[in-house]
DSSP file (Angstrom, degrees, kcal/mol; ACC not computed):
  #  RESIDUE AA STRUCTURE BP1 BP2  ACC     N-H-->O    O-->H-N    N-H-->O    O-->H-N    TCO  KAPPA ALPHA  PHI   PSI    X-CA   Y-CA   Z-CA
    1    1 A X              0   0    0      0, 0.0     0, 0.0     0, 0.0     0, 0.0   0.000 360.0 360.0 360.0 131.3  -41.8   -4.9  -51.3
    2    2 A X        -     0   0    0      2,-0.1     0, 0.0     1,-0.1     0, 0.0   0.729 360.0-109.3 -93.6  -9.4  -41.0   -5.8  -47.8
    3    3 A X        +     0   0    0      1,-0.3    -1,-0.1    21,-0.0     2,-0.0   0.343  69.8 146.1 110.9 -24.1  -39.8   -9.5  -48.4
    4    4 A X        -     0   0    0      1,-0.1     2,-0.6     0, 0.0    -1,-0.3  -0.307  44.9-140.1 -51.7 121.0  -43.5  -10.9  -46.4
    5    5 A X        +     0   0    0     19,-0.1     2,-0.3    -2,-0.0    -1,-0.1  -0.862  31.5 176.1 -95.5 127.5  -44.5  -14.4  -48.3
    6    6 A X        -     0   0    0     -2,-0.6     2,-0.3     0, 0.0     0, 0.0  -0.877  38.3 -91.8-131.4 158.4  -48.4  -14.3  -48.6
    7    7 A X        -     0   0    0     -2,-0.3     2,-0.4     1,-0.0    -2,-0.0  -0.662  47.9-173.4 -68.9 139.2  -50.6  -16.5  -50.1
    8    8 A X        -     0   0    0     -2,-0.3     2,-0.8     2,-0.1    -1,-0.0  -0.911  15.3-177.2-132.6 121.9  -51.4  -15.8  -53.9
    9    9 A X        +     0   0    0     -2,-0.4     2,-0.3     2,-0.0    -2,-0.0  -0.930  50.0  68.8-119.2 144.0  -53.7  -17.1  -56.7
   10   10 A X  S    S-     0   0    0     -2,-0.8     2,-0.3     2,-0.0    -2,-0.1  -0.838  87.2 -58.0 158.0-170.2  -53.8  -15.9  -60.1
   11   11 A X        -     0   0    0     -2,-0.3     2,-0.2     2,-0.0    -2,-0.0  -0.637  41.9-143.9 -92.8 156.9  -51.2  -16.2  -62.7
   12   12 A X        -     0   0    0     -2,-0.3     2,-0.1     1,-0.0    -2,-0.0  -0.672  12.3-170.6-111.5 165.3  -47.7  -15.2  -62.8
   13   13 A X        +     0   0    0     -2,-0.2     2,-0.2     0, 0.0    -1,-0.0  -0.465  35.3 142.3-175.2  98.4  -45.3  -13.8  -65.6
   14   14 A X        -     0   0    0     -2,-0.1     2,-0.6     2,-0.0    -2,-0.0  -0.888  29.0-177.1-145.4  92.6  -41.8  -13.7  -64.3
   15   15 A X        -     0   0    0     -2,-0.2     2,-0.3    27,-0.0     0, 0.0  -0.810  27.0-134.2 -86.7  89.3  -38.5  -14.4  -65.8
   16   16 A X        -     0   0    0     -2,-0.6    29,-0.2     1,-0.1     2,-0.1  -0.326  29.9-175.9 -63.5 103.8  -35.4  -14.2  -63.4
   17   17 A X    >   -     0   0    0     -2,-0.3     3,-2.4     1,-0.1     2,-1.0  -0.285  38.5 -82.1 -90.9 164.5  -32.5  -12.3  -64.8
   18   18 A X  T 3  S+     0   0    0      1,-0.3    27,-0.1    -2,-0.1    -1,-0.1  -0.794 119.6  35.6 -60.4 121.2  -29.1  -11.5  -63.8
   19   19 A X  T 3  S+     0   0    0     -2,-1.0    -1,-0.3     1,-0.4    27,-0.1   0.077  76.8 148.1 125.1  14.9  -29.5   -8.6  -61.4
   20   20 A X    <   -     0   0    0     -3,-2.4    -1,-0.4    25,-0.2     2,-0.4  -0.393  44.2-138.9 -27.3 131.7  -32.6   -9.7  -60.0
   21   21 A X        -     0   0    0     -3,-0.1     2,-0.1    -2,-0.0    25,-0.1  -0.657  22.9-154.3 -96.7  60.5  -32.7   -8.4  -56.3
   22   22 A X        +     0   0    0     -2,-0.4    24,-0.0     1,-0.1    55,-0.0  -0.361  21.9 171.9 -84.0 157.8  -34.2  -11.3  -54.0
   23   23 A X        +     0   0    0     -2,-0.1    -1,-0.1   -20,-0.0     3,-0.1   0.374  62.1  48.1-130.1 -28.0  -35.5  -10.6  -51.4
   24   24 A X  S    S+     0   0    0    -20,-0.0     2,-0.2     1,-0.0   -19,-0.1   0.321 107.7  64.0-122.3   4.5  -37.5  -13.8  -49.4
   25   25 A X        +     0   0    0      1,-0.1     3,-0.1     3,-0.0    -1,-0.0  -0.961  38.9 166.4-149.7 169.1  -34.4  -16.0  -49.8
   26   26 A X  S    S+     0   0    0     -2,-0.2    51,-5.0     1,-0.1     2,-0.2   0.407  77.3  39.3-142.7 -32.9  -30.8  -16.5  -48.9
   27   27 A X        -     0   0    0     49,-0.2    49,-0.2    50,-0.1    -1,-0.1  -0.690  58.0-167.8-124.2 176.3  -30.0  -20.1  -50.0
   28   28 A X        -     0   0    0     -2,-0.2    47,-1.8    -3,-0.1     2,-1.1  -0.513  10.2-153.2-175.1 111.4  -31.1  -22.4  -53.2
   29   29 A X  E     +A   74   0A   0     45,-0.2    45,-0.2    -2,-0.1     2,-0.1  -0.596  38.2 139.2 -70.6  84.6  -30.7  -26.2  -53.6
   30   30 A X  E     -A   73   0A   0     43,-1.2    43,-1.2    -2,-1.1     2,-0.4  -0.399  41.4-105.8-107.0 164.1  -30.4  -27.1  -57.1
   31   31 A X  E     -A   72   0A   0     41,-0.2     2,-0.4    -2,-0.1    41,-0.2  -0.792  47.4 -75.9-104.5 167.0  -28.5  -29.5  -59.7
   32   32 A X        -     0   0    0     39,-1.6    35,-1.4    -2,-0.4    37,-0.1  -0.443  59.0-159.1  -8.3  87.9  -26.0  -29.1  -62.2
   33   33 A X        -     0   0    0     -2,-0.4     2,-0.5    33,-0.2    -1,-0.0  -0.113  23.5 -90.9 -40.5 160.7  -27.7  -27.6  -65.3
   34   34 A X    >   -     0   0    0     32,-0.1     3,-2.2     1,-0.1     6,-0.2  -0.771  49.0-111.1 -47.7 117.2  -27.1  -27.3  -69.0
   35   35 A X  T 3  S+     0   0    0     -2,-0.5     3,-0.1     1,-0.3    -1,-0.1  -0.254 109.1  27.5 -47.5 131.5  -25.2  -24.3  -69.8
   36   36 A X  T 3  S+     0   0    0      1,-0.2    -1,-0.3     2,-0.1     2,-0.1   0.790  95.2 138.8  89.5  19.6  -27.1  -21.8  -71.7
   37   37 A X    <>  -     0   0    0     -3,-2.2     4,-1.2     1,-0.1    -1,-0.2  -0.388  62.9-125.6 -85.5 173.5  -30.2  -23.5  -69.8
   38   38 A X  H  > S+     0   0    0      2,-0.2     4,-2.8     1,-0.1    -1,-0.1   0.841 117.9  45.4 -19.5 -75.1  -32.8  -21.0  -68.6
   39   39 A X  H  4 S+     0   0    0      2,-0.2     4,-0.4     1,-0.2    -1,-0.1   0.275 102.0  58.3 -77.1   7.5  -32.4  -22.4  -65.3
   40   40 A X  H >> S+     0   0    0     -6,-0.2     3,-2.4     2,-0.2     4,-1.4   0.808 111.1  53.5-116.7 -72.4  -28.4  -22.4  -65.6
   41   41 A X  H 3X S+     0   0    0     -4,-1.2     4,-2.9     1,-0.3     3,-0.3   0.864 105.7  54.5 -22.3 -54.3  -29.6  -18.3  -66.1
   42   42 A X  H 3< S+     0   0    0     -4,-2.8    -1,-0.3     1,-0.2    -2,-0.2   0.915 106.8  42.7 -62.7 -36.5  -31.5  -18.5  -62.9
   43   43 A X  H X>>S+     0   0    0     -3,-2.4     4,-2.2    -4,-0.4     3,-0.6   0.719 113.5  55.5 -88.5  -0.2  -28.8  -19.7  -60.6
   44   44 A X  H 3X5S+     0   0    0     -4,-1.4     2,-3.2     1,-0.3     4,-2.1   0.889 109.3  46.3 -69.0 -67.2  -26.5  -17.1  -62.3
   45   45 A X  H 3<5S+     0   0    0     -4,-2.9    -1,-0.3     1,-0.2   -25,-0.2   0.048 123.9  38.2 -48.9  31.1  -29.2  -14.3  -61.4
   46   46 A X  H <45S+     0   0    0     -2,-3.2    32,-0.7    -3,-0.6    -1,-0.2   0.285 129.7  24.6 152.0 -99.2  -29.1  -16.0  -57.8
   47   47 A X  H  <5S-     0   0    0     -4,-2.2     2,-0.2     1,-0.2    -3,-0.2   0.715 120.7 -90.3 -69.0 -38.5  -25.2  -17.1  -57.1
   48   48 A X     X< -     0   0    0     -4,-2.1     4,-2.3    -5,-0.6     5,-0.3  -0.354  31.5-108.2 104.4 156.1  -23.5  -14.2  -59.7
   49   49 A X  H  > S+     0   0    0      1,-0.2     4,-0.9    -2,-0.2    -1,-0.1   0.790 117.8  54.4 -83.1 -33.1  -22.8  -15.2  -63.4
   50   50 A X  H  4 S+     0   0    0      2,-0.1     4,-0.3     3,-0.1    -1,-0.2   0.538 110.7  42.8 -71.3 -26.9  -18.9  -15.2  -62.6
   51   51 A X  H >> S+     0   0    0      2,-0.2     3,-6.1     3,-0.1     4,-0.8   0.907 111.6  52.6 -58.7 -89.9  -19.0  -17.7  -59.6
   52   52 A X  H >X S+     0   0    0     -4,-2.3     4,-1.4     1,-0.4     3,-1.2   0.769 108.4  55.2 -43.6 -58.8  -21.6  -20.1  -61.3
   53   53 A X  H 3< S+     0   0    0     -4,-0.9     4,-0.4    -5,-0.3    -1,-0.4   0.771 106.1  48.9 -30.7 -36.6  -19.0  -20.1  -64.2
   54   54 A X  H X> S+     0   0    0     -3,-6.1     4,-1.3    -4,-0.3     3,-0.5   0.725 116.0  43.7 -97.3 -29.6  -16.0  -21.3  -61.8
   55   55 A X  H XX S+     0   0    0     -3,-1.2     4,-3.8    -4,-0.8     3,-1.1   0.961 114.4  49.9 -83.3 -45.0  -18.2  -24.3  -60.2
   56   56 A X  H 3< S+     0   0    0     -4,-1.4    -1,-0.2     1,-0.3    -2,-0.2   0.541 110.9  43.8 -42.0 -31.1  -19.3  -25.2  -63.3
   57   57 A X  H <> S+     0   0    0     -3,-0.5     4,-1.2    -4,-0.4    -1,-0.3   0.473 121.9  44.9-113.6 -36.0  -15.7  -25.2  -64.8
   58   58 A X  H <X S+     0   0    0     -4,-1.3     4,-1.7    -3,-1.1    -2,-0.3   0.812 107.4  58.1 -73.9 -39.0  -14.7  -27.2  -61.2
   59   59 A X  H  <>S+     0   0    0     -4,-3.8     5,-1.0    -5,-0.3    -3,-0.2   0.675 117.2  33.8 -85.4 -10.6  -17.9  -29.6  -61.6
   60   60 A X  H >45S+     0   0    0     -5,-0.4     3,-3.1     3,-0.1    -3,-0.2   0.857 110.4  58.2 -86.3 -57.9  -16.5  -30.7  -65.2
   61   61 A X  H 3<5S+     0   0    0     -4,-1.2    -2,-0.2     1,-0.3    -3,-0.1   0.696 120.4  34.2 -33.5 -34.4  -12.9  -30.6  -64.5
   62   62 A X  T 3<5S-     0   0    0     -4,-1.7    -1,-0.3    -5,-0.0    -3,-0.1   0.588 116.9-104.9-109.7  -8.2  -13.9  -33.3  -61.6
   63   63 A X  T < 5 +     0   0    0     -3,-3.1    -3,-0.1    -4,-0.1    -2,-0.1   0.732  48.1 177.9  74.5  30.4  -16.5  -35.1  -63.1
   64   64 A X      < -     0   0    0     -5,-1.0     2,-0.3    -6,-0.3    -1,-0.1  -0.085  37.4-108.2 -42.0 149.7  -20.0  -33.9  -61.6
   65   65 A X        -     0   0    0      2,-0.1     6,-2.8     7,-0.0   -33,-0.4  -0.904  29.6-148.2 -94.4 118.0  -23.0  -35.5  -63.0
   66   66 A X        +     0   0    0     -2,-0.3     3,-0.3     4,-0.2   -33,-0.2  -0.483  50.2  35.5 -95.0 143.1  -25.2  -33.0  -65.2
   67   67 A X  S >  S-     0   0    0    -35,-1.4     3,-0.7    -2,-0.2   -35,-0.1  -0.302 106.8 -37.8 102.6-177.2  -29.5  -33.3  -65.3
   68   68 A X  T 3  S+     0   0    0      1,-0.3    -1,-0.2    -2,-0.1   -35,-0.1   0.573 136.2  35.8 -31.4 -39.1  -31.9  -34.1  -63.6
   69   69 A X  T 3  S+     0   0    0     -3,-0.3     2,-0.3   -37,-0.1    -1,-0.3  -0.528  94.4 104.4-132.5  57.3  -30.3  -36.9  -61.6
   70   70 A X  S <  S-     0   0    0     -3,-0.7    -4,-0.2     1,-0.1     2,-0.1  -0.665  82.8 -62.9-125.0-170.6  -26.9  -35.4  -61.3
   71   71 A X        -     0   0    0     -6,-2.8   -39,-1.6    -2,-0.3     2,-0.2  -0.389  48.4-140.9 -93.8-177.4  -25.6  -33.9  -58.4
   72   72 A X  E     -A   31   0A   0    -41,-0.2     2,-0.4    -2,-0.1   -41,-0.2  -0.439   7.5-143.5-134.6-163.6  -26.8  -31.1  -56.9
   73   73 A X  E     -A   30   0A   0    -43,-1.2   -43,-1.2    -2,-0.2     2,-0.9  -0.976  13.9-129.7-151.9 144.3  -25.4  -27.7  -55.0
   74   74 A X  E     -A   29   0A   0     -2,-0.4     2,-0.4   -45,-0.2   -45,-0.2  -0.546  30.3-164.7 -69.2  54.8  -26.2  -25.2  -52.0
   75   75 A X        -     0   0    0    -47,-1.8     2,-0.1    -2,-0.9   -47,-0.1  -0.279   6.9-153.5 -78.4 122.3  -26.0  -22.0  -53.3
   76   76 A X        -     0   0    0     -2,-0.4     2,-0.6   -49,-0.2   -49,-0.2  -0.564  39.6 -93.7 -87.3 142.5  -25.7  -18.7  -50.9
   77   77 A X              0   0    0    -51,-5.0   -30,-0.2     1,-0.2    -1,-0.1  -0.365 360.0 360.0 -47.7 106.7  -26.9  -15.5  -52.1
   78   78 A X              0   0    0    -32,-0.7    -1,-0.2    -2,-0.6   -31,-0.1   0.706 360.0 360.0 -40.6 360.0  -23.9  -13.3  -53.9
């Protein structure tokens, strides 16, 4: 896979783990999660699983806002 975004129709069946290797991105804006979310999984597989743990452990300690309407973060590719 060279990294090239094409258009695609069909259906998809893709669950983004820790060691995922992406490829067509660099950055991802997201919020605060629930631990043990899915999507808390996805920015591990993303950021590394040992980073997200230390903002996550900074973003309680300081009193970030969690959901949907919480605050959000920039995350660079590990």
């Amino acid at each position: 896979m060279s990294g090239e975004i094409r258009a695609f129709a069909g259906e998809t069946d893709i669950f983004i783990l820790p060691g995922h290797q992406f490829r067509a991105v660099d950055m991802l804006m997201t919020n605060f999660h629930l631990p043990r979310s899915t999507l808390f999984m996805l920015v591990c597989a993303f950021a590394g699983q040992e980073r997200m743990q230390a903002a996550y452990a900074h973003a309680i300690a300081t009193g970030y806002r969690f959901y949907s309407y919480g605050d959000s973060s920039l995350l660079e590719l590990a």
